[in-house]
C-alpha positions as CSV (number, residue, x, y, z in Angstrom):
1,X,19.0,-35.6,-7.9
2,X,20.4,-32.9,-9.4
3,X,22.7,-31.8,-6.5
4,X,23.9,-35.0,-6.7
5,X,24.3,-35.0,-10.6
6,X,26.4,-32.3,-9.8
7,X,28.9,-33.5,-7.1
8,X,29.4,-35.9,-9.3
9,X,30.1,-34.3,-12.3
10,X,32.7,-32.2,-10.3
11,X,34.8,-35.3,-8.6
12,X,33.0,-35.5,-5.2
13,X,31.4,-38.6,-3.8
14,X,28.4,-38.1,-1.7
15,X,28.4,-40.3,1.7
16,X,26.4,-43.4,1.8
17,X,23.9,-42.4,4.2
18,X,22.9,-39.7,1.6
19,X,22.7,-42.0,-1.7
20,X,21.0,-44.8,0.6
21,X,18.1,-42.2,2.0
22,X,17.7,-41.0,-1.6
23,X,17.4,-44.3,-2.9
24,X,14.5,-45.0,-0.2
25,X,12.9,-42.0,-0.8
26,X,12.2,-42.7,-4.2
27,X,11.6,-46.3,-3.8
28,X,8.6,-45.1,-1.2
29,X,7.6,-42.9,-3.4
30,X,7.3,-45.4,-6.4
31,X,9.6,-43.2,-8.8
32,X,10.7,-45.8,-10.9
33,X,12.2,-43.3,-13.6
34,X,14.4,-41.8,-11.3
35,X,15.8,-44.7,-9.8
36,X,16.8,-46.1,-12.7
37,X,18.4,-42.8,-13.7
38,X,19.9,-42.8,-10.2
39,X,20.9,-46.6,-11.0
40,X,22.9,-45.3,-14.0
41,X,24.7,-41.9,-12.2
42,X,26.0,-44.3,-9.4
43,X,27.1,-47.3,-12.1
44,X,30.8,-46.1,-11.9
45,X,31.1,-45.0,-8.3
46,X,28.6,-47.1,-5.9
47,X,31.7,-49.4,-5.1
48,X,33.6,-46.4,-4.0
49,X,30.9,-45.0,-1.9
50,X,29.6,-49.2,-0.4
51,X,26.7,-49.2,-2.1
52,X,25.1,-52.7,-2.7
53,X,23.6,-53.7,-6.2
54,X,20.8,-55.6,-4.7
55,X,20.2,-52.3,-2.6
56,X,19.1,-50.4,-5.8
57,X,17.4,-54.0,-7.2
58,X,15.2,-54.0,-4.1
59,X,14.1,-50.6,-4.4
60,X,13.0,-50.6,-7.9
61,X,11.1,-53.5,-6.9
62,X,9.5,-52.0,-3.6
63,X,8.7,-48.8,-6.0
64,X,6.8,-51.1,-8.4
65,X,5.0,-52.2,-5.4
66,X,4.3,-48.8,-4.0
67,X,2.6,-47.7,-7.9
């Protein structure tokens, strides 16, 4: 998260494969506070990088699952 905070504060856009694992990983691992926080880093960049809303909507719903 905080690598890509970073990229992102500096101009660079990570690749999708990289934000789409991430989101996965913390949807397995039920983090629901970081997705949300990763919801909010990606708000102004997730149509530049093909990220689907309902991608990060279904993973905050399979995290509730996995808690």
């Amino acid at each position: 998260m905080s690598v890509l905070k970073g990229m992102l504060d500096s101009g660079l856009l990570p690749t999708r494969q990289a934000v789409t694992a991430l989101i996965h990983t913390l949807a397995e691992k039920g983090d629901l506070k970081k997705l949300q926080a990763l919801k909010n880093m990606l708000e102004d960049v997730r149509t530049s990088i093909g990220i689907s809303p309902s991608l990060i909507a279904n993973a905050i719903a399979l995290a509730y699952t996995k808690k």
